[in-house]
N, C-alpha and C positions, 0 to 999 in steps of 0.2 A: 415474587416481586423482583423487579429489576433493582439493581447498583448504582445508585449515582452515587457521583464524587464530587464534593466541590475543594477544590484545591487552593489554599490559599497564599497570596502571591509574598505576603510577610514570610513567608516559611523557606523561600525559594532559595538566598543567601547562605541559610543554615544547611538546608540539605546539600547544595553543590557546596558547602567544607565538608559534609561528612560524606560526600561521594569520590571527594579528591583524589583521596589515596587509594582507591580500590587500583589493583593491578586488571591489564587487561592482554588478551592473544592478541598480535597482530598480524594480519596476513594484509599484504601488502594491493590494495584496489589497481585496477587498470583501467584504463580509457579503450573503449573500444565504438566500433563508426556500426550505425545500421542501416537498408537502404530499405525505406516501402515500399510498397507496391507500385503508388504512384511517384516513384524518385525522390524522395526528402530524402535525405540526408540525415540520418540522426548521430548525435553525440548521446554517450552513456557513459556511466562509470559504473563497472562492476566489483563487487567488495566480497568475494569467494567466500564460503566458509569456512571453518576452522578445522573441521574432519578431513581423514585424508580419502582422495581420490579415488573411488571405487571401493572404497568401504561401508559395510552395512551401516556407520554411522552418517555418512555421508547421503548413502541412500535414504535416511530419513530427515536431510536436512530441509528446513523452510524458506525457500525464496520470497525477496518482499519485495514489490516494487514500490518504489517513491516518487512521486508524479506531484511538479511543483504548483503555483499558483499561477495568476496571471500576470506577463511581464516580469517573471522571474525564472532562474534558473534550476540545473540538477542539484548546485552548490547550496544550495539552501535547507538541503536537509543530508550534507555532510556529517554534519555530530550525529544526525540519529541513526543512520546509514553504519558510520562504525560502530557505536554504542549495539547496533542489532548485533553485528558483525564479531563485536568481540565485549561480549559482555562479562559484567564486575565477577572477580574471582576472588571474592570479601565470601561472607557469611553465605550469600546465595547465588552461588556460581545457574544463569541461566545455557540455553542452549544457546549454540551458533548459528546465525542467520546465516543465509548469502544474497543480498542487499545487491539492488542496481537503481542508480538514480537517474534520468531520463530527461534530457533538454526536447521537450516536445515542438511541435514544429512550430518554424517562427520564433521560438526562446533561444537562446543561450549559443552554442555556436551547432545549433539545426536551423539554418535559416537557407539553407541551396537546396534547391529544387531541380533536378536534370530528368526533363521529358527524353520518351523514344529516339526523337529527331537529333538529340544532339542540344535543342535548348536549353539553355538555364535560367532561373529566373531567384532574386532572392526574398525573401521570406521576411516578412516584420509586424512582429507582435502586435504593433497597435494599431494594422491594417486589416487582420483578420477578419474575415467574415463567417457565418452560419456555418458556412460549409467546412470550412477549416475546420470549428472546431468539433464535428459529428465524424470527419478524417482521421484526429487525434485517436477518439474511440474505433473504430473501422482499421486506419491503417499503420499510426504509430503503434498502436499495441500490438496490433499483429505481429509488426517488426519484430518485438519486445520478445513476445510470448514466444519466437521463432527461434531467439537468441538461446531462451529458456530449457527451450526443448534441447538445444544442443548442449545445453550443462547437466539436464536432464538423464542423456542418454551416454553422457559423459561417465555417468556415477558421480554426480559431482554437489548435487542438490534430487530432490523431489519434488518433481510438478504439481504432484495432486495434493501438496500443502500449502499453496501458491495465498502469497496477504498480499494485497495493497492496500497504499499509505496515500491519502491525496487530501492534496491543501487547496479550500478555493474551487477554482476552477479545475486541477487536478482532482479533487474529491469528484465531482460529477462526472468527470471521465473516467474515475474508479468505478463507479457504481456501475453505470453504462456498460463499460464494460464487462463487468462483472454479470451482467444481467446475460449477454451478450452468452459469453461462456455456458451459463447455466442451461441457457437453451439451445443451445447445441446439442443433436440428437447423437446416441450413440453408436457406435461403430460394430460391426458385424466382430471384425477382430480387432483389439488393440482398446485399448482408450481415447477418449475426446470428451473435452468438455466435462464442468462441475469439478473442476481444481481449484477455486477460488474457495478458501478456508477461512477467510477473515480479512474485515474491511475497516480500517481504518481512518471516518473522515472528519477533514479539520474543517471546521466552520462551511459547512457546505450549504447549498445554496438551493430551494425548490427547482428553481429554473435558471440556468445561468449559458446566456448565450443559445437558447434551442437544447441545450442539454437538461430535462428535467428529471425527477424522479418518477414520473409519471410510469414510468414501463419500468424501472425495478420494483416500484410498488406494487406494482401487479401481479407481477410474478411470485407466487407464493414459496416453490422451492429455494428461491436466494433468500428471503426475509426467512426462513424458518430453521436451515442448513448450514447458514453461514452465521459467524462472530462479527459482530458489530458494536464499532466503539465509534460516538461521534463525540467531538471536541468541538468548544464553543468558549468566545469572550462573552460571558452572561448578560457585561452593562451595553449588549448591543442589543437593542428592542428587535432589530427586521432577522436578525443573524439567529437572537432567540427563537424568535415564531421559527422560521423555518426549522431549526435544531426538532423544536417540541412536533413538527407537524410530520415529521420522518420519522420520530421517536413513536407516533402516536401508532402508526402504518405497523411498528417493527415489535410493539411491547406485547402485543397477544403471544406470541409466536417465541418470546423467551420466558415464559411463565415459573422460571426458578424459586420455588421452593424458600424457605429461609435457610433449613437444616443442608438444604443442596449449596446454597451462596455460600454458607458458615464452611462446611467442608471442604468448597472450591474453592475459594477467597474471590471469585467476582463472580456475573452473571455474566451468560452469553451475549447480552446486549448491554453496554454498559455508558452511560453519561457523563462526560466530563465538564462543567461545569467550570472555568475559570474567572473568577473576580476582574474584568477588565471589558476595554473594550476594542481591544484589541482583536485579530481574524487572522486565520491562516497560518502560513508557516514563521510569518511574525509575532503572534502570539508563543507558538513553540519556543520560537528562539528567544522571546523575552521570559517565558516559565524557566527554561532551563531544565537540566535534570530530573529535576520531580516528575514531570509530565513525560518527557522524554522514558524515564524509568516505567513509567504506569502504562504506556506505549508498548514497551518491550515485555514487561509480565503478563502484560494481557495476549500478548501474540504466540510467546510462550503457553503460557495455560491453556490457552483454547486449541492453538494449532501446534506449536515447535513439539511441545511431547506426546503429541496423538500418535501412535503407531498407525499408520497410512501406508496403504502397499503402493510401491515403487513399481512402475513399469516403463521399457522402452516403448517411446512413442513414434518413432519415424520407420515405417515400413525396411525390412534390410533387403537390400536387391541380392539374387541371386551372384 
């Protein structure tokens, strides 16, 4: 049987006092620009890990991407972004992420477009169409994943530990692309594709925008291979349905055991359930730490301490 949680929001005050004083690493994030396929322009902020550089520690570190909601920015899942980045060194020191949060196109300052010719055109969230947002999936990530590979092969992270974190309209583009990934065929030499270890989404939605679950559902190796947490404000009726109707597609397929859960401390597939009616990376930010916390063990447990083989992925030219 699966894990739910229901987390309750009276508890929320106590736990951020008793999370205050934990120390934490800080390695200090950067702003860096990505360009798609098709010219967008993207903003990111990358939050390194805490391993050093070309070490076998480093080679097992977990990259997460965090992909906001609609009408919002990268900055909105800053606290959980560090929190991965450089987790409490109290009683249960976790691993070190290295965390990149992404102004997808149209949000936050990814709103220029420069065609071939020399055009420019700018970009605004609440003109969006279809197309734009199946682009997000297709060509922001690409960008993303491109960036990746160069930390990748940096020694600097590993790919084939690869979470994302997505809120909203971000969640669907997690999945998406997540799907995306898994079906990617394999390569004669080298690796490609089925790096996505674990998906993290916040109040995600059946259909949002042309974006459904319809084709991650399908696909049986993502629903069975990968870790999956969805978050949800419960007192939202249509936020629930859809929550329970993903949960319904994903629970065969994590059939954990009781004596498995008791010795793991969660199930591959796990329920968060929040008291509110609240969605999205606003619901996070009103949880605060408890949920934030249950975020990072779960990412940890399933994917940060899995020993996963690291390899270069960009062909080396002679």
């Amino acid at each position: 049987m699966m894990t739910r949680l229901s987390v309750c929001v009276a508890l929320v005050v106590t736990a951020l006092m008793g999370s205050s004083s934990a120390q934490t690493r800080s390695v200090p994030p950067e702003v860096v620009s990505l360009v798609t396929r098709d010219g967008v322009q993207l903003k990111a902020t990358y939050f390194p890990g805490a391993a050093r550089k070309g070490s076998a520690e480093a080679k097992q570190v977990a990259p997460v991407v965090l992909l906001h909601d609609h009408k919002e920015t990268r900055s909105a899942f800053n606290s959980l972004a560090q929190r991965l980045q450089s987790p409490s060194e109290g009683d249960e020191v976790g691993p070190s992420f290295a965390a990149i949060t992404v102004d997808l196109r149209g949000h936050g300052d990814s709103t220029r477009q420069v065609f071939p010719n020399g055009e420019t055109i700018d970009l605004d969230a609440s003109k969006l169409r279809r197309n734009d947002f199946f682009a997000m999936v297709v060509m922001d990530m690409a960008a993303v994943r491109s960036f990746l590979v160069d930390k990748n092969d940096a020694g600097e992270l590993n790919l084939n530990k690869l979470c994302l974190v997505g809120a909203g309209m971000g969640a669907n583009v997690a999945a998406n692309w997540a799907e995306q990934d898994w079906r990617w065929p394999p390569l004669a030499v080298g690796k490609q594709g089925q790096d996505v270890k674990g998906l993290v989404l916040i109040s995600p939605r059946w259909s949002y925008n042309g974006l459904s679950f319809q084709a991650p559902m399908r696909f049986r190796p993502l629903k069975e291979y990968v870790a999956w947490m969805l978050v949800y404000g419960a007192e939202d009726s249509k936020a629930a349905a859809d929550v329970r109707r993903i949960e319904k597609q994903l629970e065969r397929f994590h059939p954990d055991a009781k004596a498995a859960a008791a010795a793991r401390g969660t199930s591959s597939l796990q329920v968060v359930a929040l008291k509110s009616k609240l969605q999205g990376s606003t619901l996070v930010r009103q949880s605060g730490a408890p949920v934030e916390d249950t975020i990072v063990r779960f990412l940890s447990e399933h994917v940060a301490t899995r020993q996963l083989p690291w390899s270069s992925r960009r062909q080396q030219l002679p």
